[in-house]
C-alpha positions in Angstrom: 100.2 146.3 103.7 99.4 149.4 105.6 100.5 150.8 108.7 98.3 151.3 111.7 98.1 153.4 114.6 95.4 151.9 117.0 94.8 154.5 120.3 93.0 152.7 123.3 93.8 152.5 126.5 92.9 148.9 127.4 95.2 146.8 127.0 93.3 143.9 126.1 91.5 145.1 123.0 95.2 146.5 121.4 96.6 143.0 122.3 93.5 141.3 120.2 93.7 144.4 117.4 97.2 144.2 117.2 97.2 140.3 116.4 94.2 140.8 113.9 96.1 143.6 112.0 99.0 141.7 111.9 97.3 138.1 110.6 95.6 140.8 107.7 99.2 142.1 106.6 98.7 145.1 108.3 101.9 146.8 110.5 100.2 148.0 113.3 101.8 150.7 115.9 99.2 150.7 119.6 99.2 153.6 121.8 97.8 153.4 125.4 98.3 157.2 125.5 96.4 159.5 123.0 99.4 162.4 123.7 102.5 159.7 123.1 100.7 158.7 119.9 100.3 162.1 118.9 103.9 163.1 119.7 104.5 159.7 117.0 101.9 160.3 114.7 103.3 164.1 114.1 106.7 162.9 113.2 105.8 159.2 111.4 103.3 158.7 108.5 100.8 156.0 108.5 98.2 155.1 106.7 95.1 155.5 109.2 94.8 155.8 112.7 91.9 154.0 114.7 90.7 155.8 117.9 88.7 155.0 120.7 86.5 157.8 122.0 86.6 157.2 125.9 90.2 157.4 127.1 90.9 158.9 130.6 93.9 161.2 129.7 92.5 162.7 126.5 89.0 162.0 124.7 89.2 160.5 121.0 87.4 163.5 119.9 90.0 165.5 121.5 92.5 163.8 119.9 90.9 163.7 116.4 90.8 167.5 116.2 94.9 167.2 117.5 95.3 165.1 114.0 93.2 167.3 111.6 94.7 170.4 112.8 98.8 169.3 112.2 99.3 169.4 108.3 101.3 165.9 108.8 98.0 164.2 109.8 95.2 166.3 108.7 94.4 164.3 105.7 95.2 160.9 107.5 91.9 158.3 107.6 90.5 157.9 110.9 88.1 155.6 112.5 86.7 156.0 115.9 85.5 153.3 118.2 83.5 153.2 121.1 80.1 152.2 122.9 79.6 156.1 122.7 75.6 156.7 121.8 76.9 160.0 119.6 79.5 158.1 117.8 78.4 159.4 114.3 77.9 162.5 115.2 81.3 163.2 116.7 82.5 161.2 113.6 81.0 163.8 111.4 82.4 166.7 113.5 86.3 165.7 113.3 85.7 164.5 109.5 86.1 160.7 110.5 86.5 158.3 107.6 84.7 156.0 109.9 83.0 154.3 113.1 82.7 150.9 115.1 80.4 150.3 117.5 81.9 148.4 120.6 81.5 145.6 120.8 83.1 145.2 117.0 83.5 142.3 114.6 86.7 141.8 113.0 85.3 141.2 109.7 83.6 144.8 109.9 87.3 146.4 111.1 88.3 144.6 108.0 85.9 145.7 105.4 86.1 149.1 106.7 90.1 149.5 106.9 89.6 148.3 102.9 87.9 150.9 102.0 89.1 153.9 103.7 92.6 152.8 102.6 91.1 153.0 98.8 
């Protein structure tokens, strides 16, 4: 089981992550607000953190470079999501362990999660 910070501010796709993670084993913690989950992330340990690039109040590049930047979550997985056309390029700036394209299929999330957590 590993524990999961999922940052995306609609509602609707941490409600349908959140289930998923949780059917998998997974312990999943969802942020609406990149800064709250930073101010969590920095004090709690998880095992990866899944990012959406397109949030209003701070991008998921943004926050990426937040979580390499603190020694607590510097080595931490991440995976960014998003409909973004420069996903993997942004992926390969912040040192991302991975990225999903929106729309996403569990079963990728799945196979991916697997092996970043290796």
């Amino acid at each position: 089981m590993l524990k999961i910070a999922v940052v995306d501010d609609e509602q609707g796709i941490l409600l349908s992550l959140r289930l998923f993670l949780e059917m998998e084993g997974h312990s999943p913690l969802m942020f609406t607000s990149p800064r709250q989950a930073l101010e969590v992330l920095f004090r709690e340990k998880v095992d990866l953190i899944i990012i959406d690039m397109r949030m209003p109040e701070m991008s998921g590049e943004e926050m990426a470079l937040c979580l390499r930047k603190n020694p607590i979550t510097r080595n931490t997985p991440i995976i960014l999501f998003s409909a973004h056309e420069t996903l993997s390029e942004v992926a390969a700036r912040v040192g991302a362990q991975g990225i999903l394209e929106k729309p996403f299929q569990f079963e990728k999330l799945n196979r991916m999660i697997k092996s970043v957590a290796r």
